[in-house]
C-alpha positions in Angstrom: 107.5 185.4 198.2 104.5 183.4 199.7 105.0 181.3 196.6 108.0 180.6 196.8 107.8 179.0 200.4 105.1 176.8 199.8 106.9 173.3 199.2 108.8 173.9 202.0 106.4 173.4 204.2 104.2 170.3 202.3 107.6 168.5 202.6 108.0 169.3 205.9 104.0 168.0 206.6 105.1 164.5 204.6 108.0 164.1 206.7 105.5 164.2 210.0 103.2 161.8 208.5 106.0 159.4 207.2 107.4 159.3 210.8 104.0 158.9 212.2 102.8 156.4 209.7 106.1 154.3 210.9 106.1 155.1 214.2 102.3 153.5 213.6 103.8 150.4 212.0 106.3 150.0 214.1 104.0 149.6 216.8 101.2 147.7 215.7 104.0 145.2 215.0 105.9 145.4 218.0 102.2 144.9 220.0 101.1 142.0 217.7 104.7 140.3 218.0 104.3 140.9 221.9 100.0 139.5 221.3 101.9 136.8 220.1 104.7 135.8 222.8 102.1 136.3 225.2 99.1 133.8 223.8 102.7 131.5 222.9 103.7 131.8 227.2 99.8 131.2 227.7 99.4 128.1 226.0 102.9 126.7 227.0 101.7 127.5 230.5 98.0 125.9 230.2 99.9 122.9 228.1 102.8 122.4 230.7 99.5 123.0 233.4 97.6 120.2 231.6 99.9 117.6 231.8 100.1 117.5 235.2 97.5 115.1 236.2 94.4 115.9 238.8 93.5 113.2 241.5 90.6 113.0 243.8 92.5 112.2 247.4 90.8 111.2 250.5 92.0 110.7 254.1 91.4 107.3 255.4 88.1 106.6 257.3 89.0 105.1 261.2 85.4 104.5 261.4 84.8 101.1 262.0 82.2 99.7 259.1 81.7 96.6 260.6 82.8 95.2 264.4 81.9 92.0 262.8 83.5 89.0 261.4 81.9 86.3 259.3 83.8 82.7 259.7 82.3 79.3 259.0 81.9 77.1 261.7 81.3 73.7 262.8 78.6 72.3 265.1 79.4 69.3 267.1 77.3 67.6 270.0 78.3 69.1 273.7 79.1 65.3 274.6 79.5 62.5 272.5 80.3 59.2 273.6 81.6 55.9 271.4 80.6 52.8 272.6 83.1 49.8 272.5 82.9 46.5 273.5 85.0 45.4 276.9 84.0 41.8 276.2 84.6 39.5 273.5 81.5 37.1 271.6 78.4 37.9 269.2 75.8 40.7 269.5 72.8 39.3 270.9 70.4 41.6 270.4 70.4 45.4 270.3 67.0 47.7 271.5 67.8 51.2 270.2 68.8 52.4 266.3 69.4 55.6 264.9 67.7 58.6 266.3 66.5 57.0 269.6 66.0 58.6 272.5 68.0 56.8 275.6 68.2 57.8 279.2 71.5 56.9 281.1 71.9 53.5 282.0 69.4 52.1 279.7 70.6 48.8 278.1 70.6 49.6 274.4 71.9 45.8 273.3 73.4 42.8 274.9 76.2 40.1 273.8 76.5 37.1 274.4 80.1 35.8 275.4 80.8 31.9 276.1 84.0 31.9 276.3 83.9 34.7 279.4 81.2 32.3 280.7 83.1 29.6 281.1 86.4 31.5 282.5 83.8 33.0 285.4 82.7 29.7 286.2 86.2 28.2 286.4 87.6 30.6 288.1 84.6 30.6 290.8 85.7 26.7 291.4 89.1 27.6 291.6 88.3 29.8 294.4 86.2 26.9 296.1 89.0 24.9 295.9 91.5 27.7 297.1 88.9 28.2 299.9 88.9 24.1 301.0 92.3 24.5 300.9 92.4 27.7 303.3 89.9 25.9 305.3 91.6 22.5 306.3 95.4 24.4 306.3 93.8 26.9 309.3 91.8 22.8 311.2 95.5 21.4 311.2 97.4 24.7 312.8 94.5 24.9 315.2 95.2 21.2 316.3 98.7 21.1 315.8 98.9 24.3 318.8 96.5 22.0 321.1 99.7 19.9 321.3 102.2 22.0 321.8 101.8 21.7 325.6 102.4 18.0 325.8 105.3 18.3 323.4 104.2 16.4 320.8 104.6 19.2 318.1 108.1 21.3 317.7 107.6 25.2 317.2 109.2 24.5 313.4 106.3 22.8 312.3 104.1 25.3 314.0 105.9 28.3 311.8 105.3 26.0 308.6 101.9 25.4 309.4 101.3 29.2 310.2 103.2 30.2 306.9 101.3 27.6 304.9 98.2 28.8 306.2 98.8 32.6 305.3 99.8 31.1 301.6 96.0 29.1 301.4 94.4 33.0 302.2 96.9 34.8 300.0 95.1 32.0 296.9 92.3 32.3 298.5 92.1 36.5 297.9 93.5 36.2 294.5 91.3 33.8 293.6 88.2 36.2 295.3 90.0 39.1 292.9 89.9 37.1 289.5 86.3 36.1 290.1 85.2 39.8 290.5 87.0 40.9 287.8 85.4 38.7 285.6 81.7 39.1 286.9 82.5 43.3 286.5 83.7 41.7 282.9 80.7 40.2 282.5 78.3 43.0 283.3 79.5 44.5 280.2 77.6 42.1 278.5 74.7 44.5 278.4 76.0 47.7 276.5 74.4 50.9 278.4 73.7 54.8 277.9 76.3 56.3 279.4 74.3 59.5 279.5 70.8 61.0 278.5 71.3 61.8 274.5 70.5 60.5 271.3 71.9 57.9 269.2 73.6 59.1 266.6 75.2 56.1 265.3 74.7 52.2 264.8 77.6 50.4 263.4 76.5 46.6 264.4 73.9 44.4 264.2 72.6 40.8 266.0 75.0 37.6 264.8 77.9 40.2 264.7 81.0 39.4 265.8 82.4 41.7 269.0 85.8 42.1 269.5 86.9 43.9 273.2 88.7 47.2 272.7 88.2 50.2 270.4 91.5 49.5 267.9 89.5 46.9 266.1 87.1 48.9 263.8 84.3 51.4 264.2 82.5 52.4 267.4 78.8 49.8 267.9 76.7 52.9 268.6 77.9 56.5 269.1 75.2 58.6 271.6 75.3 62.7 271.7 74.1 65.3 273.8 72.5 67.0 271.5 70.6 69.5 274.3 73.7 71.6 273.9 76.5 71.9 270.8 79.6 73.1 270.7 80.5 75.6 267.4 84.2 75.0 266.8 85.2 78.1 264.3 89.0 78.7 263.3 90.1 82.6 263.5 92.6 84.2 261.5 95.1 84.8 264.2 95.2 88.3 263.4 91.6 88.9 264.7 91.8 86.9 267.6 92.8 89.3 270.2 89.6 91.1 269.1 87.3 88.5 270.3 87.1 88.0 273.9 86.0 85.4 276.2 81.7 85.8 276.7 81.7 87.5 273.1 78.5 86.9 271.8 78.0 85.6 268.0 75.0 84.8 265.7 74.8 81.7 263.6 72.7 81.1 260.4 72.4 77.7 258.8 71.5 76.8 255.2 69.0 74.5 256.3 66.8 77.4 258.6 67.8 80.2 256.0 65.2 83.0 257.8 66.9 82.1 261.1 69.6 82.7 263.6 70.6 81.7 266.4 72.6 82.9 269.5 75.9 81.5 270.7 78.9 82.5 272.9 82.1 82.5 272.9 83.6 79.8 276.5 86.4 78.6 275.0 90.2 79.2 272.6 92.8 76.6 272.2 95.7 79.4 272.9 97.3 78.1 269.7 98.0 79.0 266.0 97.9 76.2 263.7 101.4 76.5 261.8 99.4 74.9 258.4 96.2 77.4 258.6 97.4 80.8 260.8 94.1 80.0 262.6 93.1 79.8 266.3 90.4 76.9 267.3 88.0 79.0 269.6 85.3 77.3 270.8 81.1 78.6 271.2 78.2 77.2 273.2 75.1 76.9 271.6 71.5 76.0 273.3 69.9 73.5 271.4 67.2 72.7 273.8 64.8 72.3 271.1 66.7 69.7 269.3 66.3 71.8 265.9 70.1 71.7 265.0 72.3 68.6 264.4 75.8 67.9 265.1 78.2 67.6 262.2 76.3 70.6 260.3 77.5 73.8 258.9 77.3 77.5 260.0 78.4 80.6 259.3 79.4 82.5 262.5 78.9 86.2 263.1 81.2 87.2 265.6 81.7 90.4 267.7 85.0 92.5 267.4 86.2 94.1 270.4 89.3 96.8 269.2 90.9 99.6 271.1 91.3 101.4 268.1 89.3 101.9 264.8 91.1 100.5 261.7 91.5 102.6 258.6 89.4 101.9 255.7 90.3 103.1 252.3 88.2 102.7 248.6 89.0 99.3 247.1 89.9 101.5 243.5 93.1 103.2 245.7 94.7 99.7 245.5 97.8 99.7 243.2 98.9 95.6 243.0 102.4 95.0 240.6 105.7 93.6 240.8 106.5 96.2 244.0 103.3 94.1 246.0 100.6 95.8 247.2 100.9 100.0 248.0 98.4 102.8 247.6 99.4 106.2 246.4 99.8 109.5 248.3 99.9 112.7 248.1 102.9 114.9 250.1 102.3 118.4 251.4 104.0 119.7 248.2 101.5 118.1 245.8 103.8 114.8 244.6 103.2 111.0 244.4 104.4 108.5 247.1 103.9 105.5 247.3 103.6 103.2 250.6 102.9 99.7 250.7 100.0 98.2 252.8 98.5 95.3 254.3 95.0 93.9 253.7 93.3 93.2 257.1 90.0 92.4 255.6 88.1 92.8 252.1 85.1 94.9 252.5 84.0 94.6 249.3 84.3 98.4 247.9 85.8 99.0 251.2 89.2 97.8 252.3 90.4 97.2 256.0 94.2 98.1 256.4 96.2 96.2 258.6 99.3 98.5 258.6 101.2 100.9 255.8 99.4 104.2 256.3 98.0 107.0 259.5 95.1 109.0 259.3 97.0 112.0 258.0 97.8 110.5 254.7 96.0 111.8 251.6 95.3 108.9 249.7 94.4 109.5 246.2 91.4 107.3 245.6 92.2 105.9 241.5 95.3 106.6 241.0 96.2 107.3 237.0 98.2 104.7 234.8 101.9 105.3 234.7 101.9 107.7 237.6 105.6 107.1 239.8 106.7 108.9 243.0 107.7 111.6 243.0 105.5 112.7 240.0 103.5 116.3 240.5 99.7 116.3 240.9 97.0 118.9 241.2 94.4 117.2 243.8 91.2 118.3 242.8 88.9 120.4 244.2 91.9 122.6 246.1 93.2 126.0 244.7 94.8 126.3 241.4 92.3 123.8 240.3 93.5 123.2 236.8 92.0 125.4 234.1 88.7 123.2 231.8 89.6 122.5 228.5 87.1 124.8 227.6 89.2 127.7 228.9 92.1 127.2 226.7 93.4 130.4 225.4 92.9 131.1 221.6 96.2 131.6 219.5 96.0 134.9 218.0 98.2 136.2 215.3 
């Protein structure tokens, strides 16, 4: 009997191992398909993760980098007088050239004028005459009134006398007045300093012809004040209400390069130039010394006054195409958006905005190629910073 029950039982112990051997199978496959879907979902993930790109952002910086402003100016003497003839004739001689000192009233040259010579003296006759004239007009009413009382003269010719009379004076003052005006006339024969200064300008010499009036060619001398200069400097007329009267600036000039020198700011012609956008202000500058000379360049430092700090930003956040000029930020959801800006002032690395963005905005600092609004970004450095390349998951099959 035991025998007989033997194969029985060995087919019974192949059966187990066949279903355990596919139950084996059948699992090793179903967890290496599963290996598979998984690494599949990890590297779609890590490739879909990896195409999104990471920017560095940064808020903008309202710290003011420089309250200054660097303009070129021009200097120009405090006072500065032409001088022009007021008489007509021929230089006679001239005392003072180029760079001479003068003090006011000094006769720097002299011209000689016939022809104003000869009108003075006439006219001085014609006012002798005029006076004779007067003279004998006022003998004859005075005897003509001595007969009145023995009727020997009518009252008529007493009125003509009287009225003639008051005609001799009336030539006589006239001629009094042209005679005056032409000895002031001729006192302008000697050319004088107006002021104390320098003399920064002869356009004549002796034999030359004088002609009365300042329409007829250049000025004979040109004398300065050189003790003080005026700085004229033209602001963009989006800084001036950030300089104020009394502001102080400092000047260098190429010809004292290890050098500056104070000025402040008296004086703004309240105007924009329609050709330039500039203001005119203008700067008072000591020049006791006499170091500096009018008609020379400078560059002008000049203090900013603002109420509020201006926003800087990196000069690499700049985006410039056919939309103008915008920077790119990032929204509270992690996407692109774009807002156009307004240069105030280049920095250098360091831009000055004018208008376009607040403090809160997160500007991403070099923005990819191709990137659009409303693209997705990972800013860098935050959470679910984007896996290294080095971490990619392995395929495994």
């Amino acid at each position: 009997m035991p025998t007989e029950q033997g194969p029985p039982r060995s087919r019974r112990k192949l059966g187990i191992l066949g279903v355990v051997a596919v139950a084996t199978v059948l699992f090793v496959v179903v967890t290496g398909i599963r290996a598979r879907e998984d690494a599949s979902v990890k590297l779609r993930e890590w490739t879909d993760d990896q195409a999104i790109p990471t920017v560095a952002v940064m808020l903008p910086d309202p710290k003011i980098l420089n309250a200054t402003i660097d303009l070129p100016g021009r200097l120009e003497a405090y006072y500065r007088a032409p001088i022009f003839a007021r008489v007509n004739g021929y230089l006679k001689s001239w005392s003072a050239d180029i760079g001479a000192k003068v003090k006011a009233g000094e006769v720097i040259a002299e011209i000689e004028a016939p022809d104003l010579d000869q009108q003075l003296l006439q006219a001085r006759a014609d006012l002798v005459s005029q006076q004779a004239s007067a003279k004998l007009s006022e003998l004859t009413l005075a005897r003509r009134r001595t007969l009145i009382a023995s009727n020997f003269v009518s009252m008529q010719e007493i009125d003509e006398r009287t009225a003639d009379l008051s005609n001799k004076n009336a030539a006589v003052n006239s001629s009094q007045a042209n005679v005056e005006r032409l000895e002031v006339l001729a006192r302008y024969k000697k050319i004088t300093a107006p002021f104390d200064g320098i003399v920064t300008s002869r356009q004549t010499d002796v034999g030359a012809l004088i002609n009365s009036g300042g329409g007829s060619g250049p000025a004979m001398f040109v004398i300065s004040d050189i003790k003080r200069l005026r700085v004229y400097v033209d602001v963009p007329q989006n800084y001036v209400p950030s300089i104020k009267m009394g502001a102080k600036a400092i000047l260098t000039m190429p010809d004292y390069p290890n050098r500056t020198f104070p000025a402040t700011v008296e004086a703004s012609s309240q105007a924009v130039n329609v050709s330039t956008g500039t203001t005119q202000m203008q700067l008072a500058l000591d020049n006791a010394g006499g170091e500096l000379m009018p008609g020379g360049y400078a560059n002008v430092r000049m203090s900013l006054a603002r109420e509020n700090a201006p926003l800087h930003i990196p000069s690499s956040a700049l985006i410039f195409n056919q939309n103008g000029l915008r920077v790119a930020t990032v929204t509270p959801d992690d996407k692109v958006l774009f807002k156009t800006v307004t240069i105030a002032r280049d920095l250098g690395r360091d831009i000055e905005l004018a208008s376009g963005i607040v403090p809160e905005d997160r500007i991403i600092v070099a923005p990819p190629d191709g990137i659009a609004d409303g693209d997705q970004v990972r800013v860098a450095g935050a959470k679910g910073k984007p896996t290294n390349v080095s971490e990619r998951p392995d395929v495994k099959g």
